[in-house]
Backbone as ProteinMPNN parsed JSONL, in Angstrom:
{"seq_chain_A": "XXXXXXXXXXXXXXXXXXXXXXXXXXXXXXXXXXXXXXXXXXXXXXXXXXXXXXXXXXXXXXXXXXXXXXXXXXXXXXXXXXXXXXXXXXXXXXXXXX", "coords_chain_A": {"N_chain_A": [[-31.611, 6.656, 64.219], [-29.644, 5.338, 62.08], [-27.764, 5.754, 59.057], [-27.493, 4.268, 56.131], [-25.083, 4.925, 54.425], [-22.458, 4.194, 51.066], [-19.121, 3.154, 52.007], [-16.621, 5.002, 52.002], [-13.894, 4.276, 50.723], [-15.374, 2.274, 49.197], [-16.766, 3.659, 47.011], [-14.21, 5.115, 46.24], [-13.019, 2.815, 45.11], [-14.541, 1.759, 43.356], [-14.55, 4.001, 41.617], [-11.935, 4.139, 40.485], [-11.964, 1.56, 39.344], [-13.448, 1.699, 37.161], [-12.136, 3.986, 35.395], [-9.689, 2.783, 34.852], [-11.14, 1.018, 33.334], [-11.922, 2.468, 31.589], [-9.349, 3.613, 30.265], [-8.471, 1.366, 28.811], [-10.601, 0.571, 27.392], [-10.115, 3.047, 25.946], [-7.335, 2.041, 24.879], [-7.897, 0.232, 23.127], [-9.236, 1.008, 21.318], [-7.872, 3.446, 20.165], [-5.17, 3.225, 20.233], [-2.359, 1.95, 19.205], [-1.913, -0.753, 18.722], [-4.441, -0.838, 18.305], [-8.242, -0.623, 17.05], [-8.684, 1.067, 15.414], [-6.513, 1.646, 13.843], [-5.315, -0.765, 13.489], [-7.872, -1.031, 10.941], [-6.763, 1.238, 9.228], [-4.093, -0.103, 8.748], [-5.132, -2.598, 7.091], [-6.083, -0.985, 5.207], [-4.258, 0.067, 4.009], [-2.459, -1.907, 3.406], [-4.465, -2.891, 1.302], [-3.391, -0.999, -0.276], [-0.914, -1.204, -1.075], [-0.986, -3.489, -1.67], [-2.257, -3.401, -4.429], [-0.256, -1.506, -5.756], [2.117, -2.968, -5.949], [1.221, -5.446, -7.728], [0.531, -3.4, -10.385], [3.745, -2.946, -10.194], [4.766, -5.774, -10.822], [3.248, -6.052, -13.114], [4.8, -4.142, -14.655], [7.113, -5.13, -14.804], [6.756, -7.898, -15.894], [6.603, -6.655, -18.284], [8.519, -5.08, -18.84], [10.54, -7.505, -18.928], [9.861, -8.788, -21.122], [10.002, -7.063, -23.399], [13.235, -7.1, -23.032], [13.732, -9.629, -23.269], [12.919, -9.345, -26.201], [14.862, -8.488, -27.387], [17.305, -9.625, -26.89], [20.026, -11.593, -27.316], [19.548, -13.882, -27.912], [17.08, -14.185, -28.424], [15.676, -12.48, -31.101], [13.689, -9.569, -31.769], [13.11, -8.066, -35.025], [11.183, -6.292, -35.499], [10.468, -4.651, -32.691], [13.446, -3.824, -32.46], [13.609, -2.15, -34.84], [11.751, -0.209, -33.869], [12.24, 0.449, -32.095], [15.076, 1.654, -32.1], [14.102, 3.849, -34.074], [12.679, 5.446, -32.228], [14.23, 5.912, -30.17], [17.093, 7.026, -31.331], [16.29, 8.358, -33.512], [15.972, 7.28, -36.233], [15.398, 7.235, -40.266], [13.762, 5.605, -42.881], [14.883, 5.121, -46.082], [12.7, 5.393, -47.739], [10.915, 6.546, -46.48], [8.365, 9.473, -45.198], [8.953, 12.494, -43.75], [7.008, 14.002, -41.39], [6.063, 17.446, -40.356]], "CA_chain_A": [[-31.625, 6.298, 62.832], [-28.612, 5.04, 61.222], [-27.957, 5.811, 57.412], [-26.515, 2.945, 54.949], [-23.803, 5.712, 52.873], [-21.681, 3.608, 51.034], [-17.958, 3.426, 52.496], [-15.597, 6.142, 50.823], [-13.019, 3.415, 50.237], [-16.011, 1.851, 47.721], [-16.585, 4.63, 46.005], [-13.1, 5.262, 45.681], [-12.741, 1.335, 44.038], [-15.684, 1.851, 42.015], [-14.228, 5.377, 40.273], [-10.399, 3.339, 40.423], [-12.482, 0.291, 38.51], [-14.239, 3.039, 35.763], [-11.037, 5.027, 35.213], [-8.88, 1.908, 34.869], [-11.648, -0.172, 32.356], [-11.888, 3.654, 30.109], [-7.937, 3.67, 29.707], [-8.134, 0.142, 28.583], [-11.565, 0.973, 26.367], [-9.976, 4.156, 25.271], [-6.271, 2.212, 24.391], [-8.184, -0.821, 22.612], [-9.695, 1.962, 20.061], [-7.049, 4.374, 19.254], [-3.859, 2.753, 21.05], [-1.081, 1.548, 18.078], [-2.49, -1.896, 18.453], [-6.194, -0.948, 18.597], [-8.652, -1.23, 16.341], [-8.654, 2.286, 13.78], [-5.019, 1.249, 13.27], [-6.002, -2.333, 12.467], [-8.33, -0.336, 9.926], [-5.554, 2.056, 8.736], [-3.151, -0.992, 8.12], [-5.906, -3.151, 6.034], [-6.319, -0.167, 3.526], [-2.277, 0.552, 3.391], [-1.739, -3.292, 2.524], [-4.265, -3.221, 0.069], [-3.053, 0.114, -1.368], [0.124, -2.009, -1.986], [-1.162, -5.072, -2.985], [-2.374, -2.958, -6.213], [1.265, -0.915, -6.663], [3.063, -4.145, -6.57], [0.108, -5.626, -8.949], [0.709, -2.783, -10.707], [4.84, -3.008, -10.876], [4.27, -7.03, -10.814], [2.762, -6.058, -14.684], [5.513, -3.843, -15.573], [8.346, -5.806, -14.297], [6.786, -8.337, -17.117], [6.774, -6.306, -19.823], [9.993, -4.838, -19.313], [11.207, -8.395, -19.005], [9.244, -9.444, -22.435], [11.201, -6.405, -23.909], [14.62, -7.476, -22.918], [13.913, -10.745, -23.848], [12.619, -9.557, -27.433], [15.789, -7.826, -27.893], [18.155, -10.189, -26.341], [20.781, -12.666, -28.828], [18.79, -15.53, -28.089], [15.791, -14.27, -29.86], [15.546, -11.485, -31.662], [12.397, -9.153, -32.527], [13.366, -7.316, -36.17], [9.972, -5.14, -35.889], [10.752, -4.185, -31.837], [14.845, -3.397, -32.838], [13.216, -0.893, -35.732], [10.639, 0.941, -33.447], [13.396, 1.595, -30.763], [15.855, 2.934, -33.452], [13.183, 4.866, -34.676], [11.902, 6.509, -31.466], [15.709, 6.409, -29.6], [18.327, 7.582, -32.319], [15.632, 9.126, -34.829], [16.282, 6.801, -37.972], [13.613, 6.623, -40.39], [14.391, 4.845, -44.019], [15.15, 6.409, -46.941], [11.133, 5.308, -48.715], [9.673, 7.46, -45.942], [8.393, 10.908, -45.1], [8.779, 12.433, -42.287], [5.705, 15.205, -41.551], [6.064, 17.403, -38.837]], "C_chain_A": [[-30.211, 6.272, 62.257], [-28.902, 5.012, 59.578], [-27.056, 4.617, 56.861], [-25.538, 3.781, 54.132], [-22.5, 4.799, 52.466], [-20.367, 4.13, 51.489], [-17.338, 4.57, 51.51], [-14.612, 4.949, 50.398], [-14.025, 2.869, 48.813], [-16.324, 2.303, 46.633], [-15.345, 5.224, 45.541], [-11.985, 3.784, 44.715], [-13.422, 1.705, 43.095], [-15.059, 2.732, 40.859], [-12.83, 4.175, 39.768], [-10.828, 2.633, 38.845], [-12.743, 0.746, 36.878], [-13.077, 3.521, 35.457], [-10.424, 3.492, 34.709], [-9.48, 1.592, 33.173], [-11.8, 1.329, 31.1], [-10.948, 3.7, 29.696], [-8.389, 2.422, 28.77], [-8.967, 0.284, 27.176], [-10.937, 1.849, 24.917], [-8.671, 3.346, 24.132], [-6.806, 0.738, 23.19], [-8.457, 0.118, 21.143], [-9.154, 2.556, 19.257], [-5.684, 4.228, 19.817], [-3.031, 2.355, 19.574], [-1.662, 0.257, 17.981], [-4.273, -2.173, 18.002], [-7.123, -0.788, 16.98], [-8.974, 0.068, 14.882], [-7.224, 2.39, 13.689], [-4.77, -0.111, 12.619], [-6.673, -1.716, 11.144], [-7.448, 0.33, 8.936], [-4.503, 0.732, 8.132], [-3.945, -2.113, 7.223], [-6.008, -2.311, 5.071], [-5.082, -0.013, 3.373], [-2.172, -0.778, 2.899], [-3.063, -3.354, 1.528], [-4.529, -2.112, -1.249], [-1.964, -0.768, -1.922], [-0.176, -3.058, -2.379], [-1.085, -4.525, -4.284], [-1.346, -2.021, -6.519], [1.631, -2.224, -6.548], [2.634, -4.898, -7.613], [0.913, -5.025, -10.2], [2.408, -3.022, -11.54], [5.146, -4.731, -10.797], [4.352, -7.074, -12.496], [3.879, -4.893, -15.242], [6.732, -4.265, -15.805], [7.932, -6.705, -15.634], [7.03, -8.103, -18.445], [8.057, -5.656, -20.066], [10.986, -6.315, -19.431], [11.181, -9.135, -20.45], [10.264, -8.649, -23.335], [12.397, -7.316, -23.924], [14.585, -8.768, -23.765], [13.989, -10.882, -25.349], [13.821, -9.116, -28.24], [17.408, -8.162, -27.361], [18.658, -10.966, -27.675], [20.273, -13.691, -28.868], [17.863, -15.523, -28.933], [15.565, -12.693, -29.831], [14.634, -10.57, -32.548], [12.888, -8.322, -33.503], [12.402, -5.822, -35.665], [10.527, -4.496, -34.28], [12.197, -3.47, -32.193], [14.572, -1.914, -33.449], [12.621, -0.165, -34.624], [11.461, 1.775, -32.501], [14.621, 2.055, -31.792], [15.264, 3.868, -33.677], [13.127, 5.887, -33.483], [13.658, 6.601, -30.506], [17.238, 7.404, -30.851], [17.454, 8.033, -33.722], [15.76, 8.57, -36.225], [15.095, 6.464, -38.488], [14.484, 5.932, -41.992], [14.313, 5.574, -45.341], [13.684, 6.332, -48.166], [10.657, 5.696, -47.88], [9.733, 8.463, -45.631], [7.839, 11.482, -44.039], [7.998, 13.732, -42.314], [5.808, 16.024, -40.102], [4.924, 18.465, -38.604]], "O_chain_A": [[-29.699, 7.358, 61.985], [-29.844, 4.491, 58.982], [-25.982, 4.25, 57.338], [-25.167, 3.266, 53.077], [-21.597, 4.622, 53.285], [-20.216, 5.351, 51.473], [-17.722, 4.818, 50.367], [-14.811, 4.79, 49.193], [-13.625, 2.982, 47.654], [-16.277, 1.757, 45.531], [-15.365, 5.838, 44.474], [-10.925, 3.758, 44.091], [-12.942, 1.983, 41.996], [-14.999, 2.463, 39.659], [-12.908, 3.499, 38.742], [-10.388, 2.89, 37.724], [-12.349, 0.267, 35.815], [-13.207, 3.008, 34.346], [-11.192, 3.119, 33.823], [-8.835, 1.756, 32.137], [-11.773, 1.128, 29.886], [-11.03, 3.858, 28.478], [-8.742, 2.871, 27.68], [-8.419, 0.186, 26.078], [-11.046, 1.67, 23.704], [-8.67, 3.642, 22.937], [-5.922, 0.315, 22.445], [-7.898, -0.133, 20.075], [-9.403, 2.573, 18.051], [-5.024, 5.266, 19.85], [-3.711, 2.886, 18.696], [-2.026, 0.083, 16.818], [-4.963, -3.116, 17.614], [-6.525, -0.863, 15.906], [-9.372, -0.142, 13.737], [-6.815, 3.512, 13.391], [-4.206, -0.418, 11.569], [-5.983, -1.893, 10.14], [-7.452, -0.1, 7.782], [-4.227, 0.771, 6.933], [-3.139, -2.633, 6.451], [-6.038, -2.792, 3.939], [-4.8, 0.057, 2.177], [-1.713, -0.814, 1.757], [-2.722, -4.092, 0.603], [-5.163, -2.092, -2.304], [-2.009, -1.096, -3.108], [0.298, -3.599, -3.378], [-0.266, -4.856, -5.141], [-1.439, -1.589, -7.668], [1.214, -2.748, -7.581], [3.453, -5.136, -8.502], [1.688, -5.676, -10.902], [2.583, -3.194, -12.747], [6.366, -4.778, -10.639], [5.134, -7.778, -13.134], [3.788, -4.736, -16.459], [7.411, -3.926, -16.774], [8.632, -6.432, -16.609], [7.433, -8.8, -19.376], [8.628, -5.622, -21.155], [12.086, -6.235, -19.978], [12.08, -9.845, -20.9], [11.179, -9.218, -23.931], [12.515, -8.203, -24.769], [15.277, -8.942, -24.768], [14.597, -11.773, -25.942], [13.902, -9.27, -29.459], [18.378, -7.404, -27.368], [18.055, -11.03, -28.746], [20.457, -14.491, -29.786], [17.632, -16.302, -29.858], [15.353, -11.935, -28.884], [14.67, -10.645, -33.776], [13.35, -7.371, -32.871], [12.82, -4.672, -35.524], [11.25, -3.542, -34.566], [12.039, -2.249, -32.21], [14.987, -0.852, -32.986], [13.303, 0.846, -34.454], [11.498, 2.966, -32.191], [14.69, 3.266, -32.002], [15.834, 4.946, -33.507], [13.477, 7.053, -33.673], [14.046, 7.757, -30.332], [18.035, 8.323, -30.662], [17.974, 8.023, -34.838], [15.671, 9.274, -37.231], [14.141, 5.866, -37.992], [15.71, 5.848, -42.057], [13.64, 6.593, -45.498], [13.62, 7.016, -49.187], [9.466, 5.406, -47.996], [10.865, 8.943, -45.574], [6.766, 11.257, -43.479], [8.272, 14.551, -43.192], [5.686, 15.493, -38.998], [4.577, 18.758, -37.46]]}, "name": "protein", "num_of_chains": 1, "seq": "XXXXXXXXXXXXXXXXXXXXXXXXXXXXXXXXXXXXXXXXXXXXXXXXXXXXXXXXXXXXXXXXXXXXXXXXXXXXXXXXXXXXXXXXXXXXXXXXXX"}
């Protein structure tokens, strides 16, 4: 009676084959390229989409400022409020309450 036991060389491909295709499994998943770093870099870009959003809308309004208080055109009522709240001037018909 002869037995059929597979070769040791095949069983030593087979594990080779398994070991090889789990690195590969393992580096597809959590490797720098793989795919919960793909995840991780979709929520970081669109944490910054909404800060740049964010300084996008203040970059305007500091630009609206400047502009309102530039020599080209000149806001009266903006000029007063920043006097008022930078160098403390108030006018001599009002009362100041503290």
């Amino acid at each position: 009676m002869t037995r059929n036991r597979p070769a040791l060389g095949q069983i030593i491909y087979v594990g080779v084959c398994l070991l090889l295709s789990g690195s590969f499994v393992f580096a597809a998943m959590q490797g720098n390229y793989g795919l919960f770093r793909r995840a991780e870099v979709v929520a970081e870009t669109q944490s910054l989409q909404l800060e740049l959003t964010q300084l996008d809308q203040r970059v305007a309004r500091m630009e609206n400022l400047t502009k309102r208080l530039s020599d080209a055109y000149l806001d009266l009522d903006l000029l007063d409020e920043q006097t008022r709240s930078v160098l403390g001037y108030i006018r001599n018909d009002e009362v100041v309450i503290r």
